[in-house]
Each structure stands twice: as structure tokens, then as C-alpha cells.
Backbone as CSV, one residue per row, in Angstrom:
resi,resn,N_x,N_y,N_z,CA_x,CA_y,CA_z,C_x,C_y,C_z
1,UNK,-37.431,-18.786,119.371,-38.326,-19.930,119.376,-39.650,-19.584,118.699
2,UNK,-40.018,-18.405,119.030,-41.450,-17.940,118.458,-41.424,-17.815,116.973
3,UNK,-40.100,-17.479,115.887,-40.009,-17.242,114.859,-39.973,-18.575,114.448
4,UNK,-39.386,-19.818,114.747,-39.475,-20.909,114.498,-40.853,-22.181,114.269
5,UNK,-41.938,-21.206,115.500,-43.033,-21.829,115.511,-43.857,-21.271,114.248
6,UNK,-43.470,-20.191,114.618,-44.758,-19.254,112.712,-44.063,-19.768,111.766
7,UNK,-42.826,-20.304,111.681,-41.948,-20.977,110.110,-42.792,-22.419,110.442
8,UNK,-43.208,-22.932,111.073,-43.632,-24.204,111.192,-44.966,-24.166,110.414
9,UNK,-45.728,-23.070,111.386,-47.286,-22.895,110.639,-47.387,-22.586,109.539
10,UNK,-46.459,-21.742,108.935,-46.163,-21.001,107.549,-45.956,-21.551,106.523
11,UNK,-45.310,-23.104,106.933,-44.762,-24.645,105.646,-43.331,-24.128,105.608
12,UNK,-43.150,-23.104,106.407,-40.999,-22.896,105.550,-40.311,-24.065,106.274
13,UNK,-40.670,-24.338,107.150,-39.704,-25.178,108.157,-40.688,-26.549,108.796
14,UNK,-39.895,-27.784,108.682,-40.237,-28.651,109.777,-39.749,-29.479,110.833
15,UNK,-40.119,-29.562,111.917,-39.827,-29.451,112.658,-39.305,-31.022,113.237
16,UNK,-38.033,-31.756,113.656,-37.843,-33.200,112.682,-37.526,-33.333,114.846
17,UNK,-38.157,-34.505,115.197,-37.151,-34.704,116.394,-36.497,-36.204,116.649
18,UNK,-35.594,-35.887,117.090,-34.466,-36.894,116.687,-34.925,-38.014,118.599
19,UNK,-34.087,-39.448,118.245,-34.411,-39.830,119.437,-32.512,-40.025,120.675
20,UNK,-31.832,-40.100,119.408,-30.545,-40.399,119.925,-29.035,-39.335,119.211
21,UNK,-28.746,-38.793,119.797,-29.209,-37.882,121.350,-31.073,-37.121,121.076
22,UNK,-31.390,-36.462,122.176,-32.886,-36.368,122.001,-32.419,-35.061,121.801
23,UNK,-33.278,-34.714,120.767,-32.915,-33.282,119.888,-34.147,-32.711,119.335
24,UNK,-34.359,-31.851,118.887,-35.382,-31.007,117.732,-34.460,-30.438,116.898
25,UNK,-34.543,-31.133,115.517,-33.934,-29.934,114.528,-35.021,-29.535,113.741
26,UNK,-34.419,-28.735,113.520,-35.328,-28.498,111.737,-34.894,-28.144,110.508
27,UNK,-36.017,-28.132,109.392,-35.134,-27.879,108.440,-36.618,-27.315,107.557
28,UNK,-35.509,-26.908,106.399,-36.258,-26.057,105.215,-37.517,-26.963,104.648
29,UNK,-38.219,-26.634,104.365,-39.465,-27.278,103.502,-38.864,-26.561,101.743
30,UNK,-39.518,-27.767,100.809,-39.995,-27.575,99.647,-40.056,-25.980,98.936
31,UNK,-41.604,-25.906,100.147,-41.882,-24.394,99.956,-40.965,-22.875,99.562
32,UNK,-40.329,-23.261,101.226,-39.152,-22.535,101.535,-37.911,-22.326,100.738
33,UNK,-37.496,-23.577,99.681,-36.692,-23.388,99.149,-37.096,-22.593,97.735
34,UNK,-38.330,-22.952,97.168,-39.147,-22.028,96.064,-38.902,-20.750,95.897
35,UNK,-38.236,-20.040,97.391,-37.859,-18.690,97.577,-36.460,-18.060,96.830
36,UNK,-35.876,-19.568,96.604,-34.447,-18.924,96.592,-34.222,-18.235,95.249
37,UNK,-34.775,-18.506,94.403,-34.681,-17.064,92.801,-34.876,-16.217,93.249
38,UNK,-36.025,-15.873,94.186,-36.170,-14.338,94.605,-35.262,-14.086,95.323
39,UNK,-34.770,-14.462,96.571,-33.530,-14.156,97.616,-32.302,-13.957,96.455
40,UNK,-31.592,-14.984,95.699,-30.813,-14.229,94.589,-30.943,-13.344,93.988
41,UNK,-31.790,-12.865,93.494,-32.554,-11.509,92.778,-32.534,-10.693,93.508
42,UNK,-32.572,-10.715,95.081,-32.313,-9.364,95.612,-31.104,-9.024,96.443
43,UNK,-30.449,-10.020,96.618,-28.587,-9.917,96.695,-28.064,-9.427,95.296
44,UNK,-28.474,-9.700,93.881,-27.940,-9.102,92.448,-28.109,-8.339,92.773
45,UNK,-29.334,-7.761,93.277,-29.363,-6.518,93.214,-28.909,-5.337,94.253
46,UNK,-28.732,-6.145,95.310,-28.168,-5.085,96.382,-26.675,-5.256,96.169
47,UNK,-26.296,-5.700,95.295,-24.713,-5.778,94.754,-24.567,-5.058,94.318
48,UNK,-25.770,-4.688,92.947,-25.475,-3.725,91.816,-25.914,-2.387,92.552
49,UNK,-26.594,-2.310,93.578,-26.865,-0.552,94.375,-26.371,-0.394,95.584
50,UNK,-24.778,-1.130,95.358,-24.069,-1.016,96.492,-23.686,0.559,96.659
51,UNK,-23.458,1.558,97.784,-23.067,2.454,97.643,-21.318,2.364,98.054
């Protein structure tokens, strides 16, 4: 829960609450997705220095 609240403050995540059923989801922000060239870039690469 605590990692969820600093993704809130942080812009990665927001925090959406539903009324039927009564829920909290969340989901990725904008921001958050801006990440994903780098996150690919370092799966290429932990592919290519697989031991």
C-alpha cells in the first residue's frame, strides 16, 4: 500500500475509485509510461549479458 501511495505522489500512478462494486484501482499515468524505452533498453540488455 505504501509503494502505491509514493507512485501516487510521484505522477506514475492514479488512483481511480470506482462506485459499483466499490473499488480503488489504479492505473499508469502518462508519465509512467514515458519509462517504457528505458525499461526495454534494459531487458535488451540483460538478454544480451545473460550468463
Amino acid at each position: 500500500m505504501v509503494k502505491l501511495v509514493s507512485s501516487t505522489k510521484n505522477g506514475l500512478v492514479n488512483r481511480c475509485l470506482n462506485d459499483n462494486p466499490v473499488r480503488i484501482d489504479y492505473e499508469i499515468t502518462d508519465y509512467c509510461r514515458s519509462f517504457q524505452p528505458i525499461i526495454d533498453l534494459m531487458i535488451e540488455w540483460g538478454k544480451r549479458h545473460r550468463e
